[in-house]
N, C-alpha and C positions, 0 to 999 in steps of 0.2 A: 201250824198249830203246835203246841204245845203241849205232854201232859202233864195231867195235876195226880201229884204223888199219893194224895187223899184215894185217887179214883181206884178202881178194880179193874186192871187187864188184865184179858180174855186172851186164850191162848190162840195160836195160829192154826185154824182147823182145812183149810185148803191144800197143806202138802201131800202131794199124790193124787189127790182126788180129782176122777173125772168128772167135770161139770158136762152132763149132756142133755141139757133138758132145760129152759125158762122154767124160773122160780126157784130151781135149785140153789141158785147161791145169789146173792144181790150184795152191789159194794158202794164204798161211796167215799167222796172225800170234799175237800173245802180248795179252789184257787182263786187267786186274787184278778182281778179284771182291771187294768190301769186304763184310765179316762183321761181326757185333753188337760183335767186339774183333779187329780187325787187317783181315789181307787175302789171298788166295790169288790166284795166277794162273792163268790158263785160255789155255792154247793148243787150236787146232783146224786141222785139215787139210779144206780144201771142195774140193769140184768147182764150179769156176768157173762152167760149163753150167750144171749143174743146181742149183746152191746147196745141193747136200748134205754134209752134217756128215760124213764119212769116218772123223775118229777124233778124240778129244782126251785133254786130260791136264790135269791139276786139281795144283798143288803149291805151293809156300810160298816157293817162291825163284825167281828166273829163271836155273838153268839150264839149259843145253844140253841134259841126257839127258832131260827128259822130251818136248820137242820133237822130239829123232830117238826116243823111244818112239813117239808117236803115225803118226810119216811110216812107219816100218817098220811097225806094225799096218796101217796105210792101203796099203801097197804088198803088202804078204802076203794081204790082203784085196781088192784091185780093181788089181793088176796095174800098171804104173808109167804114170802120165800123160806127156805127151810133153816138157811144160814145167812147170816148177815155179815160183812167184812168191810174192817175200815183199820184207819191207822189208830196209832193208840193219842190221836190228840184229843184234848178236854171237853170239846162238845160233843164228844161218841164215846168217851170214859165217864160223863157222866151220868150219873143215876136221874137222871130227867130223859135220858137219851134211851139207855140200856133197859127202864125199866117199857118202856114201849116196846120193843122188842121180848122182853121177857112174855108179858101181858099176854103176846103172840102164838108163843111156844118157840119164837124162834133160835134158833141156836149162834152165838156172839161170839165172833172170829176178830181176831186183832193183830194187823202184820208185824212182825218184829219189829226191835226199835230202829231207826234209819233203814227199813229194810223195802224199800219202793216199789222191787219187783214183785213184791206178793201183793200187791195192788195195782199192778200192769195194766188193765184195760181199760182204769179210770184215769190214771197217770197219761194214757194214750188219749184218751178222750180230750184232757185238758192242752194236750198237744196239739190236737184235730183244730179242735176249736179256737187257740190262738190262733195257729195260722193261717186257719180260712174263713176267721169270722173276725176274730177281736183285733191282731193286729193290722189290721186293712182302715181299721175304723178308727176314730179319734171322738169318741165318746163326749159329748158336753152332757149331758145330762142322767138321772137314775133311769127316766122315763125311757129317754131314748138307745138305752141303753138295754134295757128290760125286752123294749119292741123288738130290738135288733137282735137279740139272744134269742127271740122264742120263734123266730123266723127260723134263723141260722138251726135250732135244733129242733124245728120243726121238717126244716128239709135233711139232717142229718137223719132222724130216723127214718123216714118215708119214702126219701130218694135219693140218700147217697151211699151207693153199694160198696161193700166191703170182700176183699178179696178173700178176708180169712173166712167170712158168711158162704162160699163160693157164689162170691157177685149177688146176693140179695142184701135188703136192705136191713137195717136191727126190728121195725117192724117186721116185715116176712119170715124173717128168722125167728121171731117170737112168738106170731101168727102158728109158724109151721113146727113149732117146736113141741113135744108133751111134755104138757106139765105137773102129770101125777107121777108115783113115785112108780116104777116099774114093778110089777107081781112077780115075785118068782115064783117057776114052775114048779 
């Protein structure tokens, strides 16, 4: 993705900070899915903590609306993270995107320009998922395409255990994780 110079980026608010908790930070980004003829893109919204899958959206083009589909399903369903982090391309620079988040209270993080590793776990994700889902498969169709992905991250978050999780799954680690802001004493 691209961004568009018009847009407003947000600075980089994850350096240093320890994420220890679900809800604390959520990230997200856009990769493309190649098929037996073309190609589909795959956005997903994760909990940074826990590395789970929160919501996605499977389409044909890159735009904007299916990206704020998925962030609204993920906010209607586990409540608004504190911070939100993506790269600075144009369907999360813009104001259709940002202003859902704002709406939130939530706070709008955006990694440096070519800067990938400040988006590490989603970057991993899209690794995850090539290798042990997309390239095994030779996709003909959106449909079957769509089934196969929500299988594939159906068992990614429920039963395939992570070693950085110590061996739980991104549910149990979400499950098991607090997700209010800790009291100081």
């Amino acid at each position: 993705t691209r961004p568009n110079p018009q847009h407003k980026i947000y600075p980089y608010l994850l350096r240093d900070l320890e994420v220890d908790r679900a809800n604390q930070v959520w990230c997200t980004n856009i990769t493309y899915i190649p098929m037996r003829k073309g190609f589909l893109y795959l956005v997903a919204i994760m909990d940074w903590h826990s590395r789970k899958v929160l919501s996605w959206r499977l389409s044909n083009g890159l735009e904007t609306a299916p990206c704020i589909e998925a962030l609204e399903e993920a906010l209607a369903t586990y409540g608004p993270p504190e911070i939100f982090n993506s790269d600075q391309g144009c369907q999360f620079t813009s104001e259709a995107f940002t202003d859902v988040l704002k709406d939130h209270g939530i706070k709008i993080s955006m990694d440096g320009k070519g800067a990938w590793r400040d988006n590490f776990f989603v970057e991993r994700l899209w690794r995850t998922i090539k290798y042990e889902e997309v390239y095994l498969r030779a996709y003909d169709s959106v449909t079957g395409a769509r089934e196969s992905l929500s299988r594939y991250l159906a068992f990614y978050n429920t039963r395939r255990p992570h070693s950085s999780l110590d061996g739980q799954t991104p549910d149990q680690a979400y499950l098991n994780s607090p997700r209010q802001i800790p009291v100081a004493a």
